[in-house]
N, C-alpha and C positions, 0 to 999 in steps of 0.2 A: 773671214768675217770682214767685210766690209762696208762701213757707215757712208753717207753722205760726204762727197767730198768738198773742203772748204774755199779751194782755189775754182773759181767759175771756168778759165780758159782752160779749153777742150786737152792741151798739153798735159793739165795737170791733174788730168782724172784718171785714175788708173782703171777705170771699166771702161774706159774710153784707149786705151794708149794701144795706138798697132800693135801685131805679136812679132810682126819682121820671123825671120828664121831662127827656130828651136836651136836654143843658145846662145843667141846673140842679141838680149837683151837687156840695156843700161837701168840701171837705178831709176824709179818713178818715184811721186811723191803718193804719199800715203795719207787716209782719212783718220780724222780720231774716232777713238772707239776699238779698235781692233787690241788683239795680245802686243804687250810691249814686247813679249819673245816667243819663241818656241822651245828653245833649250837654253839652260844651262849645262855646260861639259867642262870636266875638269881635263888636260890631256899631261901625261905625265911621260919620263923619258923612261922606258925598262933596257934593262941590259939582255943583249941576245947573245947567242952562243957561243957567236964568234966573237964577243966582247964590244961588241959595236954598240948602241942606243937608239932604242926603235920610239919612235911616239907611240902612243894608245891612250885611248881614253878609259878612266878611273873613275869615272863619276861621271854619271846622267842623270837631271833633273828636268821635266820630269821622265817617268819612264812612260810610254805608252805600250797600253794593251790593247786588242781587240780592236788591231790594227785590218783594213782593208787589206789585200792581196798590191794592190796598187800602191797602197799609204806604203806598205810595210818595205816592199820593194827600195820604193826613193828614201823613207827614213835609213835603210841599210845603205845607199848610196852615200846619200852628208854624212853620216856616222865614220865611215869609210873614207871621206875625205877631210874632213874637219884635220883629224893629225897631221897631215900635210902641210897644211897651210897654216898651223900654228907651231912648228919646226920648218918652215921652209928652206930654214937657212942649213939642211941637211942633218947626218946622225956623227959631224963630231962635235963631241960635247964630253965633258969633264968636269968632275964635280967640283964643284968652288966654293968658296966661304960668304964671298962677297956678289953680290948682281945687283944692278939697275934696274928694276922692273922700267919697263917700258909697254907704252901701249902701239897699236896697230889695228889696221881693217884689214879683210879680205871679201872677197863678191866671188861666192857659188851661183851657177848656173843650171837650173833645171830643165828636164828635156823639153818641157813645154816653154821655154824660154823665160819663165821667171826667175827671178831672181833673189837670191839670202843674203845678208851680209852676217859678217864674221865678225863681232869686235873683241878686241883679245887684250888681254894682260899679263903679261910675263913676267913671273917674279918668285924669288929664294921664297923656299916654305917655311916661316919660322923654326930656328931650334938652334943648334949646336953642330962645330964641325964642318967637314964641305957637303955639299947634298946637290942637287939637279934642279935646276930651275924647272916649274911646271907650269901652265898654260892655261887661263882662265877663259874660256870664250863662249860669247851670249851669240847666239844665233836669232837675228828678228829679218823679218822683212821690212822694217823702217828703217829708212836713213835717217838719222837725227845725230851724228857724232857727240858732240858735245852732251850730252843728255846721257846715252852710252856710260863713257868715259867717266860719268860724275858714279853713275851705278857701280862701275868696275871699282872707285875708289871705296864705294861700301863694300864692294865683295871682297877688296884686300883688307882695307880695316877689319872687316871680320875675322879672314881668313887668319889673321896672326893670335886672335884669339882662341878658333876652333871653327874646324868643319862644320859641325851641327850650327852652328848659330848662321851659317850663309843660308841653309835652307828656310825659314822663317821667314827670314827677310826674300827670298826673292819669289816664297809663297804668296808673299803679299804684294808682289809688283806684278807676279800673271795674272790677281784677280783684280787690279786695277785696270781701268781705261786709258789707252793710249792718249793724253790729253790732246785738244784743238791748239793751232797755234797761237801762241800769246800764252794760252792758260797754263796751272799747275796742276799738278797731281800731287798729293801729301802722302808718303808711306808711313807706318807706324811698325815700329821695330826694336823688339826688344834684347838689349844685352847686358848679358849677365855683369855685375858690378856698377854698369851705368846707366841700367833702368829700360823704360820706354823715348825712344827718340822719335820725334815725327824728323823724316827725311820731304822736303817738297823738290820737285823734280817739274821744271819751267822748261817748255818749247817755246823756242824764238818764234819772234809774231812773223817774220817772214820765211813760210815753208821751203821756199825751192834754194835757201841756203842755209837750211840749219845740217846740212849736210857735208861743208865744207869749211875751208880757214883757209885765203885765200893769200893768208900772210905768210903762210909758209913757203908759198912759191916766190912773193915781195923778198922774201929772207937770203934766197936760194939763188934767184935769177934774177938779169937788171931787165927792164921794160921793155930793152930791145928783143933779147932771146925769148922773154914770154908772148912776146907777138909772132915769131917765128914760129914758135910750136903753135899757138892759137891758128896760126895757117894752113900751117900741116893738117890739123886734127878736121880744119873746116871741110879741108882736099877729100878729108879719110883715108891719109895715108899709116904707114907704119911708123908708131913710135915706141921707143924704148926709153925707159928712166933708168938710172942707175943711182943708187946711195946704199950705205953700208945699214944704216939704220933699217926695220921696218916701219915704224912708226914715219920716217921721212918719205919714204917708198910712197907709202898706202895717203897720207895726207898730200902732197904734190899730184896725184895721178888722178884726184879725186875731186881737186881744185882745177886740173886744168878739164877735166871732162864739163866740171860746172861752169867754165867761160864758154862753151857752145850753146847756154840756156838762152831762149826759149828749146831749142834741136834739141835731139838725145841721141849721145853716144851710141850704135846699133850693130857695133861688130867685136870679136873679144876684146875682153877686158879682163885683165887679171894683174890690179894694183901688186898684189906680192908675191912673182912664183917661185911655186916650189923648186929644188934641186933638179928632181923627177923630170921636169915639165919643160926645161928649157929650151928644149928643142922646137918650142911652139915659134920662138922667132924665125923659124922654116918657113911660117904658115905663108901663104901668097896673096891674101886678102886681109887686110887693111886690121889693125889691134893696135893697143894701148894696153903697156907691159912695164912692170917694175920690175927690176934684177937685181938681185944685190952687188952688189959691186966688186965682190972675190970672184964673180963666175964671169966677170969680162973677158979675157980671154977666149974662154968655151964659146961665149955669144961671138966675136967676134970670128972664129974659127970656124963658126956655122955658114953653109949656102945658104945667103941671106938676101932677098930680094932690096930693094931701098929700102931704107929706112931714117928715120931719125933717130941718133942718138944722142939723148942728154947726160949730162954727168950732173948731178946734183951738189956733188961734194963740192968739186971746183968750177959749178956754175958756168957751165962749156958746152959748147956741142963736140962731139966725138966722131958723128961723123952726121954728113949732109946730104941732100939731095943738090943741092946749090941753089935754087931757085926761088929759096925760102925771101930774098926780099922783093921779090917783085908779083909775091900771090896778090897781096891786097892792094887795092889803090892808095896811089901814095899820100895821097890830102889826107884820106882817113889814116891810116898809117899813122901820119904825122900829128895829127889831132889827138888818136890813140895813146902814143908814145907822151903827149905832154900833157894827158892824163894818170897813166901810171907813173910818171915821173914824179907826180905832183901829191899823188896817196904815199907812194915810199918815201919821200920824203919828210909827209908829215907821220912817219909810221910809229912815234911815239907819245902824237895828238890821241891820236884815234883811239877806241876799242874794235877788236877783234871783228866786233860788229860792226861796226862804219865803215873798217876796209873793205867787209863784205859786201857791202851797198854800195859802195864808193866803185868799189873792182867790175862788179857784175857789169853797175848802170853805164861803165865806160863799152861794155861788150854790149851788152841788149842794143843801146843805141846805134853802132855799130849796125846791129843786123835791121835797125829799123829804119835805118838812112838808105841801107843796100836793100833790103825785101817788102819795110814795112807797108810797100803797097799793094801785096798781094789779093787782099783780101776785096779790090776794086777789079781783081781780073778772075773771080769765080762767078762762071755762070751758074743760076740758078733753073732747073726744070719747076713745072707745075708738080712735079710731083716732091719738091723739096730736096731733090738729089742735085750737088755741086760740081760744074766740072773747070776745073782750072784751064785758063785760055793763057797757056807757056808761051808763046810766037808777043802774044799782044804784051803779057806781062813783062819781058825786056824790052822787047821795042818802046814803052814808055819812060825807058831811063834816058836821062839826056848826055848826060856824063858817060862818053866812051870808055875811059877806064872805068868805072864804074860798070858798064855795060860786058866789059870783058870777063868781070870774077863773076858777075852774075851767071853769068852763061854758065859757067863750069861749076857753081857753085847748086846751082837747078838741077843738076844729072848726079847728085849726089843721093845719098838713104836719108841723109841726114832732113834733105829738104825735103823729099818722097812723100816719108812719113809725116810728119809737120802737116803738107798740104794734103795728103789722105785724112788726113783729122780733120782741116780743116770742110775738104766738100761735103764732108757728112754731119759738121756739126751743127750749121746754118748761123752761128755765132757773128764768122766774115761781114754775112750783110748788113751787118751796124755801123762797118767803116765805104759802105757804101754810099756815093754824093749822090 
């Protein structure tokens, strides 16, 4: 289902957003009106024969019948990999008394190159004695983290009361509308001893970040390393994250894919991989990859083309291509640098929200110092079809460094697409003189 979307530029329409190649598709923004989810799944640990602990899922909400040949297929695929990715961190596990629930994301990829996110909740099942942590995860096609996260908190508050009272409530959140930015949505949800609660559930009035927390990387990395990856990721080259956390993982990989906006991310992506899967740092075309940080060796042991490696923990690179300070130009660079300087330092003025607006507006600018004249080098046919004139569009930079990331930065997917949007949308010709 998809409504009207509320963001006008052509990037942010998803009936509009290129398909690039089956599976290699980043997070788009999404219109109100649509299902807030597709599944609820509970995934729990069972014990196998040889005493190992296998994920499965215990619980599906809803279930679907009188599924397509087609539907039934890809539903049995997520079904299939949903356990994965909410044990990625492998089958040893032992039963404990005590756990932190922790939250986390994960992004499935469909053949047709769309994409699901995974938002998950990890936590001891009420009771007595040691037991198995089990794995609470909503599957929507909205990126809206924050908003998530407040939901996950109703489905554990519930959950310590009783199974049956999660279903109620998250009956009443599929037949809600996904609200427009800015707005609420109010659930009404009843629990047993404390009545009827209306729950309201706010999206941030700015869509293309209510998908990130950019403070987690402010936390993690100093302004200079976040600009090294921001270079990398402009290249499309290989990056790796590393931190022991998921929840560190999935929030850092998620933030820096979001300092490429306006661009989108267009090659794997896999914020938190599983055990299974490691071996994707093999791959020879270009991903952004979270590892948890016990399987460094393994990655590192792998034929590994370049890459970048972060270490999240101790806020380091691990390993480099070396070139990382001379991608961008150094003025911007330096302009850059004494704008992140300037948000982390006031990182206890702020809310969550300002660093997000604060962070972004130091990158948008960025690409609209370096490209935003694009939209003066699309020629127009009579017949309303756009064709970008690339020779003329750098030649108008006057600034030779400037002029040099441009060039390489044009031969990317990232820009590809971007300007594929743009010659079809006919939007450009408003920044026309």
């Amino acid at each position: 289902t998809e409504g009207k979307d509320d963001a006008p530029a052509a990037e942010n329409n998803p009936s509009r957003v290129p398909q690039g190649k089956p599976g290699e598709r980043c997070s788009v923004f999404y219109s109100a009106g649509q299902f807030f989810f597709e599944y609820l799944v509970v995934v729990s640990l069972k014990k196998t024969s040889d005493g190992r602990y296998e994920p499965k899922i215990t619980y599906q909400f809803p279930k679907r019948e009188n599924l397509l040949k087609g539907q039934k297929e890809e539903e049995e695929r997520l079904l299939k990999a949903i356990p994965l990715f909410c044990f990625p961190d492998g089958n040893n596990w032992a039963p404990v008394t005590d756990f932190t629930s922790e939250t986390f994301s994960f992004v499935l990829t469909n053949v047709d190159g769309s994409r699901k996110i995974g938002y998950c909740r990890r936590l001891l099942p009420s009771g007595r004695g040691v037991r198995l942590p089990e794995v609470f995860c909503i599957i929507s096609c909205l990126g809206c983290f924050g908003l998530f996260s407040k939901i996950l908190d109703e489905v554990e508050k519930r959950r310590q009361i009783s199974m049956a009272v999660i279903y109620p409530f998250m009956q009443g959140l599929r037949e809600s509308p996904f609200p427009a930015p800015g707005k609420t949505v109010t659930i009404k949800s009843f629990i047993p001893e404390s009545g009827t609660e209306l729950i309201e559930l706010t999206r941030p009035v700015d869509a293309h970040l209510e998908h990130v927390e950019f403070q987690a990387l402010l936390q993690r990395l100093s302004p200079h390393l976040i600009l090294h990856i921001f270079a990398s990721a402009v290249l499309e080259r290989r990056l790796i994250f590393l931190a022991e956390e998921l929840s560190v993982l999935s929030q850092c990989i998620h933030a820096v894919a979001a300092l490429l906006y306006p661009f989108t991310w267009a090659h794997t992506y896999i914020p938190v991989v599983p055990e299974c899967l490691l071996d994707t740092v093999c791959c020879p075309t270009p991903f952004m990859v979270g590892i948890q940080m016990r399987h460094l060796e393994r990655v590192l042991d792998q034929p590994m083309e370049e890459a970048l490696i972060v270490d999240l923990c101790e806020g380091k690179l691990i390993r480099a291509v070396g070139d990382e300070e001379e991608i961008l130009p150094i003025k911007q660079q330096n302009e850059m640098l004494t704008s992140l300087s300037r948000h982390n330092n006031n990182n206890n003025v702020h809310t969550p929200e300002q660093v997000n607006t604060l962070v972004s507006e130091t990158f948008v600018q960025f690409f609209v110092r370096m490209v935003g004249h694009y939209a003066s080098h699309i020629k127009w046919s009579k017949s309303g079809s756009g064709t970008f004139q690339e020779r003329a569009f750098c030649k108008a930079i006057a600034s030779k460094t400037n002029r040099k990331f441009v060039k390489k930065f044009v031969k990317t997917n990232l820009f590809s697409l971007f300007i594929e949007e743009a010659e079809k949308s006919r939007i450009p010709q408003e920044g026309k003189r």
